[in-house]
C-alpha positions as CSV (number, residue, x, y, z in Angstrom):
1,X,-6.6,96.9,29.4
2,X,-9.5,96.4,27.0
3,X,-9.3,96.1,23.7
4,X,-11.7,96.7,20.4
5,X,-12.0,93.7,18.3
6,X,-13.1,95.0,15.0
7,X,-14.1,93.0,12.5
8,X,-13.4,93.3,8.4
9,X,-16.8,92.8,7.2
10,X,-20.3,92.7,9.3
11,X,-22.0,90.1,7.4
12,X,-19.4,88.2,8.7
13,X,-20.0,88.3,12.3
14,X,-23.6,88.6,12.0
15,X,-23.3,85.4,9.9
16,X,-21.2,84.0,13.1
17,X,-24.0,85.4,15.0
18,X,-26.7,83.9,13.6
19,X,-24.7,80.2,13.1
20,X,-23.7,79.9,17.2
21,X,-27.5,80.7,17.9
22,X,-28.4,77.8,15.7
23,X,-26.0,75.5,17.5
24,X,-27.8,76.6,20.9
25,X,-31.2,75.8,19.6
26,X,-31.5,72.0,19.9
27,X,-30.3,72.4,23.4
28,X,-33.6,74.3,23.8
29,X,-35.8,71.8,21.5
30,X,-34.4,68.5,23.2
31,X,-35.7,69.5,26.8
32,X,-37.3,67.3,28.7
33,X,-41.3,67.6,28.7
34,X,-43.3,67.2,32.6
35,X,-46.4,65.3,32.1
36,X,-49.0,65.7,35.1
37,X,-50.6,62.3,35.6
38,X,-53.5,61.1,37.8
39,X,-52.7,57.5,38.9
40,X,-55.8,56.3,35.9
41,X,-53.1,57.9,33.4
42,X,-50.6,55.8,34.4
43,X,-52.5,53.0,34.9
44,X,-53.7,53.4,31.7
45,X,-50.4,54.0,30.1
46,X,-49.2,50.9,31.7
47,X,-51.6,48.3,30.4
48,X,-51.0,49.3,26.7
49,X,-47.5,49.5,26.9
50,X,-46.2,47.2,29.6
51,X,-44.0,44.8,28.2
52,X,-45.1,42.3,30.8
53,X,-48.0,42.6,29.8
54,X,-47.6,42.3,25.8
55,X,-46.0,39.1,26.7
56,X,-48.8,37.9,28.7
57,X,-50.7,38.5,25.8
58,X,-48.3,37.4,23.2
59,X,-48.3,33.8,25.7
60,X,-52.3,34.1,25.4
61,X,-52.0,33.9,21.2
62,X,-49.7,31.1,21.2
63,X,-51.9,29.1,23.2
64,X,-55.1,30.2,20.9
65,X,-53.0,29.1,17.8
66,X,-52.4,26.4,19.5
67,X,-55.8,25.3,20.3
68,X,-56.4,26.2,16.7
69,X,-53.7,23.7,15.5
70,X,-55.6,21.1,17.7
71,X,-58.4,21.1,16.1
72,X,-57.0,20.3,13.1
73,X,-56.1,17.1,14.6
74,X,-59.5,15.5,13.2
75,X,-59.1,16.7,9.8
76,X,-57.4,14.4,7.0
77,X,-53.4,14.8,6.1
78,X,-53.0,14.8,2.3
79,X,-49.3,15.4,1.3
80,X,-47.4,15.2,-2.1
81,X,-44.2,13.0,-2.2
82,X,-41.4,13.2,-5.2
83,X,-38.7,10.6,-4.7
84,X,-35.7,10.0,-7.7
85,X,-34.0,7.0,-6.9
86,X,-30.4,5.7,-8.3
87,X,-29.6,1.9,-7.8
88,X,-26.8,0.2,-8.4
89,X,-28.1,-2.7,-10.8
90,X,-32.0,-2.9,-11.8
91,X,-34.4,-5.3,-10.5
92,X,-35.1,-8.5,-12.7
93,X,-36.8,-11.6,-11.8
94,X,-35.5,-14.7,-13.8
95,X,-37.6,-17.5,-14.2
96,X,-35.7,-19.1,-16.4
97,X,-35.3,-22.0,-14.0
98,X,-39.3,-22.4,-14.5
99,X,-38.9,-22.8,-18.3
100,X,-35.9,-25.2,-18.0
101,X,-38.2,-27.5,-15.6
102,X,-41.2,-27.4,-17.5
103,X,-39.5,-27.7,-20.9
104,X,-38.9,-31.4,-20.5
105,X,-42.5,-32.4,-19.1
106,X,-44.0,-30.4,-22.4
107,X,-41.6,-32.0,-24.9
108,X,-42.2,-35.5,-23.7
109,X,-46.1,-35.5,-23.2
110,X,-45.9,-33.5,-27.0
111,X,-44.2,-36.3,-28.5
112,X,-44.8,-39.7,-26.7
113,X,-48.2,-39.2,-24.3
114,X,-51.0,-41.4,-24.7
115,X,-54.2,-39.4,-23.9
116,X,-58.5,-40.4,-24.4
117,X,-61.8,-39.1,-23.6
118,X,-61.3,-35.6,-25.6
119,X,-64.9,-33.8,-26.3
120,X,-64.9,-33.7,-29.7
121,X,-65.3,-30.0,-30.8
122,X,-67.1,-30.6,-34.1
123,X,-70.5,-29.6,-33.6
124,X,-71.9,-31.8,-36.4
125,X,-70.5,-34.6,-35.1
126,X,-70.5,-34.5,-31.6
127,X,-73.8,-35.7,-31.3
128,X,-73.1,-39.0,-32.6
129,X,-69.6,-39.4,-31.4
130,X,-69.1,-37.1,-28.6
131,X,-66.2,-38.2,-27.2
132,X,-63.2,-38.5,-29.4
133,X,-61.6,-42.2,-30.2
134,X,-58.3,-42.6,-28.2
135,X,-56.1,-41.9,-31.5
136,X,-57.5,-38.5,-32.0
137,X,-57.4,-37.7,-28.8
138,X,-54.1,-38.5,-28.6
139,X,-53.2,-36.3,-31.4
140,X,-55.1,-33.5,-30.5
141,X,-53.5,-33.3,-27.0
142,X,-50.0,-33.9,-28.7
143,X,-50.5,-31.1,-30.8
144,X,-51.6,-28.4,-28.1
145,X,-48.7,-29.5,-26.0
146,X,-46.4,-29.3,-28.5
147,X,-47.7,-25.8,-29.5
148,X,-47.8,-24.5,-25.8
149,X,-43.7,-25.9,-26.0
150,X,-43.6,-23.5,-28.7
151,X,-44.8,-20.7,-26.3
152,X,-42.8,-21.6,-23.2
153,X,-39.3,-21.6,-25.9
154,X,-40.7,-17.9,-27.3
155,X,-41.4,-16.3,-24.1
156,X,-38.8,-13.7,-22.2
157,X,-38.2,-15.6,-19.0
158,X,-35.8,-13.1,-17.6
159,X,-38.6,-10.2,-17.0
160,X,-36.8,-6.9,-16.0
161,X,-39.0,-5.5,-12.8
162,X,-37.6,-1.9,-11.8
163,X,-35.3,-0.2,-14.1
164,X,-32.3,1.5,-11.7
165,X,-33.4,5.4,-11.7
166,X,-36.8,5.9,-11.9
167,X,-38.4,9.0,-10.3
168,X,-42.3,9.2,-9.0
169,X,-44.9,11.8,-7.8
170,X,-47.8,10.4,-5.1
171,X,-50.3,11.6,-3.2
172,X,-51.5,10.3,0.3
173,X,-53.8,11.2,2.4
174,X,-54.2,9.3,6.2
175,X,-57.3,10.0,7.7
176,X,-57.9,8.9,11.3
177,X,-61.4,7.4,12.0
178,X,-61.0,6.5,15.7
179,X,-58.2,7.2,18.4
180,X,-59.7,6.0,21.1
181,X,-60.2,9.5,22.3
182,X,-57.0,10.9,22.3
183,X,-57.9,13.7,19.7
184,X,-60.4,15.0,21.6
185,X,-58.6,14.7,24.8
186,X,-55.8,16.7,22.7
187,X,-58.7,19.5,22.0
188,X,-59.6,19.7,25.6
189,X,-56.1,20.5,26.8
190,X,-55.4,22.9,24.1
191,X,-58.6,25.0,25.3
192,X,-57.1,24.8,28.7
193,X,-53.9,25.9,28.0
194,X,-55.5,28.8,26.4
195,X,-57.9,29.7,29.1
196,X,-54.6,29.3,31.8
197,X,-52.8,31.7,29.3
198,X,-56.1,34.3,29.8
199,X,-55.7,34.2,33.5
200,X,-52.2,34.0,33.7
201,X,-52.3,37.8,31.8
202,X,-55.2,38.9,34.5
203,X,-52.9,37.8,37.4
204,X,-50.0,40.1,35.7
205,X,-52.0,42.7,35.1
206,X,-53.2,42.7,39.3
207,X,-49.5,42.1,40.1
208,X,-48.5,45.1,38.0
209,X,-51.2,46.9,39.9
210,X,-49.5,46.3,43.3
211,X,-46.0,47.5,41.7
212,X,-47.6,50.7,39.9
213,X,-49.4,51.8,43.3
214,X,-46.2,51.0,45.1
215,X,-44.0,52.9,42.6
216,X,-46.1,56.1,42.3
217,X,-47.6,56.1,45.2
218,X,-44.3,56.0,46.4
219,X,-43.3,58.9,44.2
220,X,-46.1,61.0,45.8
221,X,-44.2,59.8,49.1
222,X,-41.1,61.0,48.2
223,X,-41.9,64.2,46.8
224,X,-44.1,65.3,49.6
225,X,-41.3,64.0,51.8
226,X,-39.0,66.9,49.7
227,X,-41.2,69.4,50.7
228,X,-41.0,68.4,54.2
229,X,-37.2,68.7,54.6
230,X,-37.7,72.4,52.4
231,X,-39.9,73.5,55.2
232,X,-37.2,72.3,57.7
233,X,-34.1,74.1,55.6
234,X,-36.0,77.5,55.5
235,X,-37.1,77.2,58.9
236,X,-33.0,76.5,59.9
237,X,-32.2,78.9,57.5
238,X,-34.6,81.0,59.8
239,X,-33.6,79.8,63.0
240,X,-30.1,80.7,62.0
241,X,-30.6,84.2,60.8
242,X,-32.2,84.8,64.6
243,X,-29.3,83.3,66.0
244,X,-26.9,85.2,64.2
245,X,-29.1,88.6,65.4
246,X,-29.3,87.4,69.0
247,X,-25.6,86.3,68.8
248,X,-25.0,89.7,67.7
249,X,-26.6,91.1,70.4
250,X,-25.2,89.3,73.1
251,X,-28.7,87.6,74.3
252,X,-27.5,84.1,73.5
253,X,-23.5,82.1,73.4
254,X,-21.6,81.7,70.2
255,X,-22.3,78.3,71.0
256,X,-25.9,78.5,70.3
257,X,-25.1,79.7,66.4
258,X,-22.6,77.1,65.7
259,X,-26.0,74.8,66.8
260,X,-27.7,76.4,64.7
261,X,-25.3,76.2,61.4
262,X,-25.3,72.3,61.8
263,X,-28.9,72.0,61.7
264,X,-29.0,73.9,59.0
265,X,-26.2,71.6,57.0
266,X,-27.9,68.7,58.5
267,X,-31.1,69.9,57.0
268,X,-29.1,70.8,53.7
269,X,-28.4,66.9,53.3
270,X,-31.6,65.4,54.2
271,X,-33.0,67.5,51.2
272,X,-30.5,66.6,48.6
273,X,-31.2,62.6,49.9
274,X,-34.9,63.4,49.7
275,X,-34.6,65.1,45.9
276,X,-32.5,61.7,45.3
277,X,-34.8,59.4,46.2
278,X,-37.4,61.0,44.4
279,X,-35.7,60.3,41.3
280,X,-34.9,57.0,42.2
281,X,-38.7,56.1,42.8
282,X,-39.7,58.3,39.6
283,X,-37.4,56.4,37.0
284,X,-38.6,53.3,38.7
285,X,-42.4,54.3,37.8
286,X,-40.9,55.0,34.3
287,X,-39.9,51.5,33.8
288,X,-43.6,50.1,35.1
289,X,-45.0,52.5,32.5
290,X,-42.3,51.6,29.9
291,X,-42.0,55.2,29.6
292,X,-38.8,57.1,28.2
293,X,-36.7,58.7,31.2
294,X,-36.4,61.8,29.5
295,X,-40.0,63.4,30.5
296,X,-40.3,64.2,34.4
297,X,-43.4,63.1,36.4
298,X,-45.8,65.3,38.3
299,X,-48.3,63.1,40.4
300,X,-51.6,64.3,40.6
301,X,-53.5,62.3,43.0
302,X,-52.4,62.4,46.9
303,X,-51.4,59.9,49.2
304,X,-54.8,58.7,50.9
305,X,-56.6,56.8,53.6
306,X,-60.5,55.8,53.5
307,X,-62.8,56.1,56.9
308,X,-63.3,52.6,56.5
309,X,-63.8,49.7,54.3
310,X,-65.6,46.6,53.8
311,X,-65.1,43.5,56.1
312,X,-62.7,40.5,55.6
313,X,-65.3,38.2,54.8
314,X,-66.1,40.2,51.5
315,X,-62.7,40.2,50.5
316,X,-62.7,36.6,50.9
317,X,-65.7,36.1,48.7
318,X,-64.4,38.2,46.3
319,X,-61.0,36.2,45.9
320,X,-62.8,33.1,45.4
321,X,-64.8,34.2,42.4
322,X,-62.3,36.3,40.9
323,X,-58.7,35.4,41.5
324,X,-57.1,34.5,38.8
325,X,-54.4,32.3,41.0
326,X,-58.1,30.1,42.5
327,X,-58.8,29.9,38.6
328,X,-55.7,28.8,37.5
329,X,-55.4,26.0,39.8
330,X,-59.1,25.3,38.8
331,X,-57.8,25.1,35.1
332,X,-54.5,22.6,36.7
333,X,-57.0,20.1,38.0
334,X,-59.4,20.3,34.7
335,X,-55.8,19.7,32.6
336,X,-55.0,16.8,35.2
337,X,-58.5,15.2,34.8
338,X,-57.5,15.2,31.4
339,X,-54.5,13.4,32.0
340,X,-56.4,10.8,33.1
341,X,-58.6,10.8,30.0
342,X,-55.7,10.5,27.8
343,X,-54.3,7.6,29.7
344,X,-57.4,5.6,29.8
345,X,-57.6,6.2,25.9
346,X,-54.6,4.0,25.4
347,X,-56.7,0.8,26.2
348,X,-59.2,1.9,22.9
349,X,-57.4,0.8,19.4
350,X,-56.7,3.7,16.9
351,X,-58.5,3.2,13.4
352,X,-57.2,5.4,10.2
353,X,-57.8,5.3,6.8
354,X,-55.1,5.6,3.7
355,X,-54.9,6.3,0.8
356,X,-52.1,6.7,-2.2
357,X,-52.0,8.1,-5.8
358,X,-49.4,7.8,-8.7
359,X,-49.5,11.2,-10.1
360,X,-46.7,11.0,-12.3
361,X,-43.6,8.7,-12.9
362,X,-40.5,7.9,-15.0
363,X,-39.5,4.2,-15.5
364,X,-41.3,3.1,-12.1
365,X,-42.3,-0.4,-11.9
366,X,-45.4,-1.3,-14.3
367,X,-46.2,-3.7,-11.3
368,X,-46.8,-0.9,-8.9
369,X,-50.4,0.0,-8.4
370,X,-51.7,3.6,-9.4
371,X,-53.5,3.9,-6.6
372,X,-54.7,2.3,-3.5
373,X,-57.2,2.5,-0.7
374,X,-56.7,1.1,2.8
375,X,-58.0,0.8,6.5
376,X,-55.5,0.1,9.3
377,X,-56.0,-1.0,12.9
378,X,-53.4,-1.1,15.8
379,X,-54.9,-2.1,19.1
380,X,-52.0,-2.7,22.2
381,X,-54.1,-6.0,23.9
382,X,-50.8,-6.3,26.3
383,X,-48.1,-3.6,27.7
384,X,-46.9,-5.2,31.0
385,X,-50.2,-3.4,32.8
386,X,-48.2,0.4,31.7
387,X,-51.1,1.6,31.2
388,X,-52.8,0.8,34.2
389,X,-50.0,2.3,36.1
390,X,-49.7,5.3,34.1
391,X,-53.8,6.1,34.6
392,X,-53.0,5.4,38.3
393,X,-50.2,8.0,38.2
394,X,-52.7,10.6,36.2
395,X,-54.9,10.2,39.3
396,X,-52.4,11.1,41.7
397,X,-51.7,14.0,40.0
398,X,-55.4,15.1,40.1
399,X,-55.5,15.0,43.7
400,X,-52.0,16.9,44.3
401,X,-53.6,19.6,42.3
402,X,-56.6,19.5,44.4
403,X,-54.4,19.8,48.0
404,X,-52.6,22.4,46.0
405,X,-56.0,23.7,45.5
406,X,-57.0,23.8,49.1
407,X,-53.2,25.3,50.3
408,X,-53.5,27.9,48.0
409,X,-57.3,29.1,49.1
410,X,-55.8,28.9,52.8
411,X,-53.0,31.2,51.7
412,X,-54.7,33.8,49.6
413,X,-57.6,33.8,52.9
414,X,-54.5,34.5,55.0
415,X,-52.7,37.2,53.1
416,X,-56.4,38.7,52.9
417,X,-56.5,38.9,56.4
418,X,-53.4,40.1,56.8
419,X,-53.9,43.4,54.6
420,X,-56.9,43.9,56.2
421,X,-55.6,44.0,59.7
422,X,-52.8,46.5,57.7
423,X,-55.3,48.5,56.5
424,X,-56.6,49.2,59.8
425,X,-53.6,49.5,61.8
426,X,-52.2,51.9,59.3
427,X,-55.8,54.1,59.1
428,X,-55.1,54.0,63.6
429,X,-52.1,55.6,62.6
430,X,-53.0,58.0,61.1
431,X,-55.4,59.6,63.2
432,X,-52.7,58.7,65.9
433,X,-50.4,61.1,64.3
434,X,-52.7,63.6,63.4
435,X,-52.9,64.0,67.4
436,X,-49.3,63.7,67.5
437,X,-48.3,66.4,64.4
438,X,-51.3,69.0,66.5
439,X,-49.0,68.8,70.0
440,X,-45.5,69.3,68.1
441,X,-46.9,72.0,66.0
442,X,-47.4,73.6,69.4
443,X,-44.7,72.6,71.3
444,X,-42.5,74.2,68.1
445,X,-44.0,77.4,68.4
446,X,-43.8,77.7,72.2
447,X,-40.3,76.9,72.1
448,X,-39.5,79.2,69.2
449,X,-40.8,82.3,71.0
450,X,-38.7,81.0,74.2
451,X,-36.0,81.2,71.9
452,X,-36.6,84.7,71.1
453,X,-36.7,85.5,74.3
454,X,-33.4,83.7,75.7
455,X,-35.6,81.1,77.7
456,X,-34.7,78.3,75.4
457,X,-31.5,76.8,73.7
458,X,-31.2,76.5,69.8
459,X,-30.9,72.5,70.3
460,X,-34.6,72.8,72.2
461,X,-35.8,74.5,68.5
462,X,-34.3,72.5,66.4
463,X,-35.1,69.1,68.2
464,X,-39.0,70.8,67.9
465,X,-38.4,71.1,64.4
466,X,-37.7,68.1,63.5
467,X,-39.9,66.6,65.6
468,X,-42.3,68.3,63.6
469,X,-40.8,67.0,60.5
470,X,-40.8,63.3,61.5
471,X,-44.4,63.4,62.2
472,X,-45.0,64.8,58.8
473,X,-43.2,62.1,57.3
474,X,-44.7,59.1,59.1
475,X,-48.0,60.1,59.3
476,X,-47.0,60.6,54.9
477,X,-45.8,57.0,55.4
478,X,-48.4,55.6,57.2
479,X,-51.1,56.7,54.1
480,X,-48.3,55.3,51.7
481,X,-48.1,51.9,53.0
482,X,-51.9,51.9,53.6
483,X,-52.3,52.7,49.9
484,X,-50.0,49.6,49.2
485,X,-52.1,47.8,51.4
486,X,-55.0,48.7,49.2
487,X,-53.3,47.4,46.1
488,X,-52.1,44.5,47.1
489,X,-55.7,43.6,48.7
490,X,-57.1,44.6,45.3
491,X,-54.4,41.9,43.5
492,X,-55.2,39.1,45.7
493,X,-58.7,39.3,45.0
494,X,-58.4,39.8,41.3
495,X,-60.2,42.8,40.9
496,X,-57.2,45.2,40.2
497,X,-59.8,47.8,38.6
498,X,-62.0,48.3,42.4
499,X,-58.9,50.3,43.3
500,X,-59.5,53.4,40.8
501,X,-63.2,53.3,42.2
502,X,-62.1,53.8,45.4
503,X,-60.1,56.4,44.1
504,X,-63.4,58.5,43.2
505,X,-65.4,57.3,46.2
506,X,-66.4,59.9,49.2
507,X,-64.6,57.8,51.5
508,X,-61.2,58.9,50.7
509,X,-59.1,61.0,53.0
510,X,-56.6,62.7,51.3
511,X,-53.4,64.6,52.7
512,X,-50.5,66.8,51.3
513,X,-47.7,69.3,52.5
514,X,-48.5,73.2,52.0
């Protein structure tokens, strides 16, 4: 029995009303948005957001700061130093041993030396008596070392040196005039590093390349592959409808339905695994865009073969101008040949000039200098022949980075050959199938109207079916892995960007599912 619900006021369950719609609005506001993409978009997208390659290029401006920093290798260091020191007891230097030896010598000669042949110092007399007579001059040298006895008594023998805290305030400044080198050497490495960093980012951005045609390419894959196992659940949703009629009406076995209901719950799983690994391969193309997984991905461009490309020699050519692996391992054997450089630069001596300023002190020394200039000079004349070993060792690694040179050309002309040959085999398949897909399509439809007729068995349709459907999908696969072919001949060459023009070229065959 139903019952009324009244309510005491209106406004109140219009205000009720109007509250539960508001909790049901974000639900509508937070759905997910479907962005249609061309495979430019997401390339795109992927190079100014992929955080590969922001490292890359976060790699590439440490090594420029770097090679900044190197420069600076040549310019003078001037720093400021403070120092406060606490000792336990001051510094003094007593001479008074000094005074107590001399004291005796001065005291003696003062009082009991004889002494001649003074100058006399008056000058209107030293003409005519120049030198003085052996009494004077004995008294006259008596006197002066008497008086300098006077002086040696008076002085402070006992001379304090460093009081125990004093605090000062210097400026240096070393300058090097000559290393032998080794600053330049530093220099040339620096730039190296930075120019390996540069290519390191160009071989990332081919590699990501590769991965982004695999990944949405793949997508394209698995979505047309959806529609194919659609178009074999309505056609066993078909089949089973006419079996059910014909079972009906006595034309075929009961046998021949339950046929036909398996293929159709067989077909019912091969589309759920399909729509599954669609979004596997779409939240997989998400993380190579570093794109949020709430927004759904609609791939615009289609799986595709071309009527024929260029020859294996111009791939070849290609990848030795513009691979960025060729280049790196150029950049190894430059950095090596600098290894060598730097070695040889020990056998040079290093020249720098110094320099020091007292800025400011408390109760530092009054024997330390306010400032002082300098040159220094250290030159290694003997190691136990180090050096020559070590330059020796710098030249072996030049020429493993040359055979690594060579192995690596060999590899990348390999692989190059190998995607070619790919390429091809995968275009012969193509057409192959095509052939294929024509016959099955037939054979389908003749054995679907033998069906109808009672001249054929529900297992002979479905087996034409899906004989159908397999062609779809590998002929679909063979254009997928011909387009990752594609890429991955694009990477090894290093010219990641030739694969959108062959996107736009009229040489492209495309393909999709109706």
């Amino acid at each position: 029995m139903l019952k009324t619900i009244k309510t005491a006021n209106p406004r109140i369950f219009l205000g009720f009303v109007f509250i539960a719609f508001l909790a049901q609005f974000p639900l509508y506001a937070q759905h997910s948005e479907v962005k249609a993409l061309t495979f430019a978009d997401v390339y795109d997208q992927m190079m100014g957001d992929s955080h590969v390659l922001k490292q890359a290029e976060y790699h590439k401006d440490e090594k420029a700061a770097e090679f900044r920093a190197a420069k600076g290798l040549r310019a003078p260091k001037i720093s400021l130093t403070g120092t406060a020191v606490q000792m336990s007891d001051p510094l003094h230097l007593d001479l008074t041993p000094v005074r107590d030896a001399i004291t005796p010598l001065y005291s003696a000669l003062g009082n009991y030396g004889n002494f001649s042949g003074v100058p006399n110092p008056d000058p209107a007399t030293n003409q005519m008596m120049p030198i003085l007579p052996d009494d004077r001059s004995t008294a006259a040298v008596r006197a002066n070392l008497l008086e300098g006895l006077d002086h040696v008594n008076a002085a402070e023998w006992d001379q304090m040196i460093q009081e125990k805290r004093f605090a000062s305030l210097s400026a240096s400044v070393v300058w090097p005039v000559f290393t032998g080198g080794k600053i330049k050497v530093a220099n040339e490495a620096a730039r190296i590093y930075e120019e390996e960093a540069g290519l390191q980012k160009e071989q990332k951005q081919a590699e990501l390349l590769s991965e982004l045609a695999t990944r949405y390419y793949g997508l394209v894959l698995s979505r047309e592959a959806e529609k194919v196992r659609r178009q074999v659940l309505d056609a066993m949703e078909r089949h089973l409808y006419d079996a059910e009629k014909l079972s009906e009406e006595g034309q075929i076995a009961p046998v021949e339905k339950l046929h036909a209901e398996v293929a159709k719950a067989d077909a019912e799983r091969e589309l759920k695994k399909a729509r599954r690994q669609s979004e596997i391969v779409e939240r997989s193309l998400q993380n190579t865009m570093a794109m949020e997984p709430g927004d759904s991905i609609v791939a615009v461009n289609r799986l595709f073969v071309l009527k024929e490309i260029g020859k294996e020699e111009q791939f070849i050519e290609l990848a030795e101008a513009n691979s960025p692996l060729l280049k790196q391992i150029l950049s190894k054997k430059e950095l090596s040949q600098t290894g060598v450089k730097l070695e040889q630069s020990n056998y040079l001596p290093s020249v720098a000039l110094s320099g020091m300023y007292d800025i400011a002190n408390k109760d530092l020394s009054p024997y330390t200098p306010e400032w002082l200039v300098g040159l220094g000079l250290k030159w290694t004349l003997f190691d136990g022949v180090a050096r020559t070993r070590k330059v020796q060792a710098a030249r072996f690694r030049v020429n493993q980075v040359e055979e690594a040179g060579l192995k690596a050309q060999d590899d990348i002309e390999t692989v190059i050959r190998k995607l070619h040959q790919q390429l091809g085999m995968q275009l012969e398949q193509h057409q192959s199938l095509t052939k294929s897909l024509t016959f099955a399509e037939a054979y389908l439809e003749s054995k679907d109207m033998a069906f109808h007729e009672g001249l054929a068995t529900s297992a002979d349709v479905v087996d034409a079916r899906l004989l159908v459907a397999r062609f779809k999908i590998e002929q679909l696969q063979a254009m997928y892995q011909y387009d990752v072919a594609l890429a991955a001949l694009m990477q090894i060459c290093g010219v990641p960007a030739q694969f959108n023009n062959y996107l736009t070229s009229d040489l492209v065959i495309t393909q999709t599912i109706d």
